[in-house]
C-alpha positions in Angstrom: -75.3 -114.2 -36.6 -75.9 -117.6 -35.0 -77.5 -120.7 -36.5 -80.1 -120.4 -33.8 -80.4 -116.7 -35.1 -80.9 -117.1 -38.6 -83.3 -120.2 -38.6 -85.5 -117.7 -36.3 -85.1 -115.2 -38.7 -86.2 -117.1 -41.3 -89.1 -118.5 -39.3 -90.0 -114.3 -39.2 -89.6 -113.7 -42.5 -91.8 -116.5 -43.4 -94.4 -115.0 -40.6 -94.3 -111.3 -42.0 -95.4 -112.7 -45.0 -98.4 -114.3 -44.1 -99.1 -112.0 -41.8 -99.2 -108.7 -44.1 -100.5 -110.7 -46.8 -103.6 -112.1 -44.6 -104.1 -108.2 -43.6 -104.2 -107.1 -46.7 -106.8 -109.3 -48.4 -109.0 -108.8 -44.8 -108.3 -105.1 -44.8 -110.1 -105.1 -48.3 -112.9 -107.3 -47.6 -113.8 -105.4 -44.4 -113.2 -101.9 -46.0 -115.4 -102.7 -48.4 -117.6 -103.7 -46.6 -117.4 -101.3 -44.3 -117.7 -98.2 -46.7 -120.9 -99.9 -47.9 -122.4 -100.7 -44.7 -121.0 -99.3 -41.6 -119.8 -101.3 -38.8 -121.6 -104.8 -39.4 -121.0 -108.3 -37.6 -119.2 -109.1 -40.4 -116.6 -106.7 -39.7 -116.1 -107.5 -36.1 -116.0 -111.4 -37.1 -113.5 -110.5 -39.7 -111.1 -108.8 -36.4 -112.1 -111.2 -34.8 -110.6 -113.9 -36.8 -107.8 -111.7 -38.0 -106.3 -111.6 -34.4 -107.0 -114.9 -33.7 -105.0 -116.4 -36.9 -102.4 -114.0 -35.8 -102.0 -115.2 -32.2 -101.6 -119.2 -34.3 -99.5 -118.0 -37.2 -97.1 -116.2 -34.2 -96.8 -119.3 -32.4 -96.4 -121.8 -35.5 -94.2 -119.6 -37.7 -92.0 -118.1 -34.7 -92.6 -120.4 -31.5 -93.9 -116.9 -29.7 -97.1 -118.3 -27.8 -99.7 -116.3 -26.0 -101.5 -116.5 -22.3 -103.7 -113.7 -21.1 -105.5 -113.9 -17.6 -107.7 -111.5 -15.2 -110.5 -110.8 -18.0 -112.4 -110.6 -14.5 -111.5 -107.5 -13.9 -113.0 -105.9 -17.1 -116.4 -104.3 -15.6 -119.9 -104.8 -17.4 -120.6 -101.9 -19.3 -118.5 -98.7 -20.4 -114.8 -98.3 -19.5 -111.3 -97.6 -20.9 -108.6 -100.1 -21.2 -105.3 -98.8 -20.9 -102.7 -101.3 -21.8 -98.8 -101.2 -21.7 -97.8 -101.1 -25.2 -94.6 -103.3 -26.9 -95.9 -104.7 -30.2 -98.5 -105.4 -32.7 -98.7 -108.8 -30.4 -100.8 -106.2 -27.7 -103.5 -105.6 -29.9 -104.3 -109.4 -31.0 -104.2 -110.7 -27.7 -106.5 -107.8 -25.8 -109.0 -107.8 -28.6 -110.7 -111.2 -28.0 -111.8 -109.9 -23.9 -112.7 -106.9 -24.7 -116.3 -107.5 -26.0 -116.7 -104.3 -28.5 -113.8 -102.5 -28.9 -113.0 -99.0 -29.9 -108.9 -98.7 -30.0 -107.2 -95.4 -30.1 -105.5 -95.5 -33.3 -102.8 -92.6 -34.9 -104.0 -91.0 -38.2 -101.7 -92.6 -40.6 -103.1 -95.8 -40.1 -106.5 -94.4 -41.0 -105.3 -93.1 -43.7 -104.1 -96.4 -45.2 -106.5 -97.1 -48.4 -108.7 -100.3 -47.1 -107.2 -100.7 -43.8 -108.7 -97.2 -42.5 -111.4 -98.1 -44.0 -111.9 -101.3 -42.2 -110.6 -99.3 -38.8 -113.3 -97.0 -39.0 -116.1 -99.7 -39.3 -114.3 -101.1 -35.8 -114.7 -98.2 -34.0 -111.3 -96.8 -34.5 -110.9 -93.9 -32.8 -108.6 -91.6 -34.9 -106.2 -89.3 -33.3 -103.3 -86.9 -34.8 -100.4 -87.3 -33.3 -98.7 -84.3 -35.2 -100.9 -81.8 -33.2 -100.3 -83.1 -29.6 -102.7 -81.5 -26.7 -104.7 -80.1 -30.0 -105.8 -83.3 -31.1 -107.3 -84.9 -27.3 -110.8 -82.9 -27.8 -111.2 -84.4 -31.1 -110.3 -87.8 -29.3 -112.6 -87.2 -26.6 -115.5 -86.4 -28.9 -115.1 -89.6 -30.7 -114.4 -91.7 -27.5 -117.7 -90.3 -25.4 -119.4 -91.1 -29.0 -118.1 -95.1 -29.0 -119.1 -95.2 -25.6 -122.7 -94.4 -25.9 -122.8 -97.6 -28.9 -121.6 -99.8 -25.8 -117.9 -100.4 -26.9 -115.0 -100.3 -24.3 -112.1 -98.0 -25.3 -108.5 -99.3 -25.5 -105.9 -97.2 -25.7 -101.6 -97.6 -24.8 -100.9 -94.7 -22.6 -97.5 -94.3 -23.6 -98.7 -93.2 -27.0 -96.1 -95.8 -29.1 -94.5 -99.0 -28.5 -91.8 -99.2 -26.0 -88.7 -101.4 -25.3 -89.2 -104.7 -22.2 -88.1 -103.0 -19.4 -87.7 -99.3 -20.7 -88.3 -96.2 -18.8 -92.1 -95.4 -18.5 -93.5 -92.6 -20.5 -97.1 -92.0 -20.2 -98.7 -88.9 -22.4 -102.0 -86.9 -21.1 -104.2 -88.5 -23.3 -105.1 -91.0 -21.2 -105.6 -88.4 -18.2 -107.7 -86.3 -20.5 -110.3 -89.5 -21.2 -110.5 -90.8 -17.6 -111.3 -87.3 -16.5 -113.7 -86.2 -19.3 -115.7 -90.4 -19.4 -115.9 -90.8 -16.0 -116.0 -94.6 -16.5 -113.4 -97.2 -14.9 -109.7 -97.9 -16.1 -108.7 -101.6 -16.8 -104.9 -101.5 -16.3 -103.0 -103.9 -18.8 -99.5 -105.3 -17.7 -97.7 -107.4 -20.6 -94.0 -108.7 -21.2 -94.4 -109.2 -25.0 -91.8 -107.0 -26.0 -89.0 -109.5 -24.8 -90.4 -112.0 -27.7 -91.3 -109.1 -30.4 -89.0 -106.3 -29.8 -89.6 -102.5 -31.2 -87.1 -102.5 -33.4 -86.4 -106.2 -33.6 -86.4 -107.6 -37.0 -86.5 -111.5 -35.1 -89.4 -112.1 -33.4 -87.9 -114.9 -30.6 -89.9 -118.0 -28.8 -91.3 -118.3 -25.7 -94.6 -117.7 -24.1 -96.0 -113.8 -24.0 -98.0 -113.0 -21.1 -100.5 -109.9 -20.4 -102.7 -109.4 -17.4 -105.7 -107.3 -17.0 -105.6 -105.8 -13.5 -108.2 -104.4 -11.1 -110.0 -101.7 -12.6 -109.5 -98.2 -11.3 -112.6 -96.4 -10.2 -113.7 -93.2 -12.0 -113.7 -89.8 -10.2 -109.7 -89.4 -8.7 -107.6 -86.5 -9.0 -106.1 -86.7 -12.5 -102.7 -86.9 -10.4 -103.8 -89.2 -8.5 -104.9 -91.8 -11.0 -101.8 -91.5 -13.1 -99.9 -92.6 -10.0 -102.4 -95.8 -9.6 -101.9 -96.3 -13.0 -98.3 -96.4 -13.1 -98.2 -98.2 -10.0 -100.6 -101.1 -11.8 -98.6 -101.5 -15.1 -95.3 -100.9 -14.4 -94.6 -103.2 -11.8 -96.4 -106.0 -13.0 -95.5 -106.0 -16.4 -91.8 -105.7 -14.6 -93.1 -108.7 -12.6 -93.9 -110.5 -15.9 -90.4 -109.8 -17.5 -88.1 -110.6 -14.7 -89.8 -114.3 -14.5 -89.7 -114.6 -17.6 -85.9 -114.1 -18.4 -85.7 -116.3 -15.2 -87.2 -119.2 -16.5 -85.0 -118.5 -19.9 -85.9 -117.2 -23.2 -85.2 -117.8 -26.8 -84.0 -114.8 -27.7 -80.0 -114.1 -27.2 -78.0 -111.9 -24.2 -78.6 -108.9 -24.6 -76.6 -106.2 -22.7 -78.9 -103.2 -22.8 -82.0 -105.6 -21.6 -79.6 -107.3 -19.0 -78.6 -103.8 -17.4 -81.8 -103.0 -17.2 -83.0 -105.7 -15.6 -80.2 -106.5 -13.1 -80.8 -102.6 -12.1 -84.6 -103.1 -11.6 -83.6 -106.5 -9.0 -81.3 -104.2 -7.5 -83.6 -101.8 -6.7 -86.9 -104.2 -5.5 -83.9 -105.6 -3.2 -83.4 -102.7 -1.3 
């Protein structure tokens, strides 16, 4: 490992530990109170600030910044956000535009004493994983239900994180919501995973970006809107990547990302 590597993994380590130490004294405020009281403004301030400290510890700690644009496209009233997904960076920086937010969250982390707790008071919306197409009605139910309270439902279409430049894989769940909610899809492209890696133990400086696009409107073909979908995010958040690895970027060479990416030039150049 180089200098350059391990002072950055230092500057990590010293990151994780504010960062799961903050959560975990929020987590039990907010648990509380939300056992006690439901979902409260306290609650939502308590978010609030959690992923706003985040986004300042990030760029202090690690030198990973944060720019998000295009909160113009997110319509007034009910919709469903549907955001590439690449680390725990997506959900502090989408947060903050999206009003009152109900985010489509796996059971285990529901299950976490305190910290499901305090989901559930945010409008978590709790899906199993483990039972695949069994669980979307469940989903459903709880989304049309967040809905009707006024919040917007944000949810990563591929289900789990995924590698800067990887293969798409979108999952039916998001099909199954736009069909069933009938409400507009806010498309989210990002490029955080070149900073904060899946399976990175060093998160790397420079500048993450994510975009909110033009919403698609309700009503397609369920085939249909998965290709606009795809056609939103994947580009752009290709778009986002490329410049960014143009303009240089903390982390080191790294052969798989470099394959990838000189294939993806190769192919917008024919």
């Amino acid at each position: 490992m180089s200098i350059k590597a391990a002072i950055q993994a230092i500057r990590t380590a010293i990151f994780y530990v504010v960062f799961i130490g903050q959560t975990a004294l929020l987590a039990i405020a907010a648990g509380i109170v939300g056992v006690i009281f439901g979902t409260t403004p306290f609650g939502q301030a308590i978010a609030r600030y959690w992923c706003w400290s985040n986004i300042q510890y990030l760029r202090v700690l690690t030198g990973m910044g944060t720019h998000v644009e295009g909160d113009e496209n997110i319509p007034p009233g009910g919709c469903i956000i549907a955001s590439k997904h690449q680390s725990d960076w997506d959900i502090f920086a989408i947060f903050p535009h999206t009003g009152r937010p109900a985010y489509v969250a796996k059971k285990e982390l529901m299950r976490i004493p305190f910290f499901g707790w305090a989901a559930r008071s945010l409008d978590c919306i709790e899906i199993d994983r483990q039972k695949g197409a069994q669980a979307i009605p469940a989903m459903i139910s709880q989304a049309r239900d967040a809905i009707d309270r006024g919040c917007r439902i944000v949810i990563y279409p591929e289900g789990t994180r995924r590698a800067a430049l990887a293969p798409p894989d979108y999952r039916q769940g998001i099909v199954r919501l736009y069909t069933s909610l009938n409400v507009p899809v806010v498309p989210v492209a990002l490029n955080a995973g070149l900073f904060w890696g899946r399976n990175s133990l060093v998160i790397w400086p420079g500048t993450a970006r994510a975009r909110f696009l033009p919403p698609i409107e309700p009503g397609l073909a369920p085939d249909v809107f998965l290709q606009r979908l795809k056609e939103a995010i994947e580009p752009e958040s290709t778009r986002l990547t490329l410049e960014a690895i143009d303009q240089g970027i903390g982390r080191p060479p790294d052969e798989k990302l470099r394959q990838r990416a000189d294939a993806l030039r190769a192919a917008q150049n024919h």
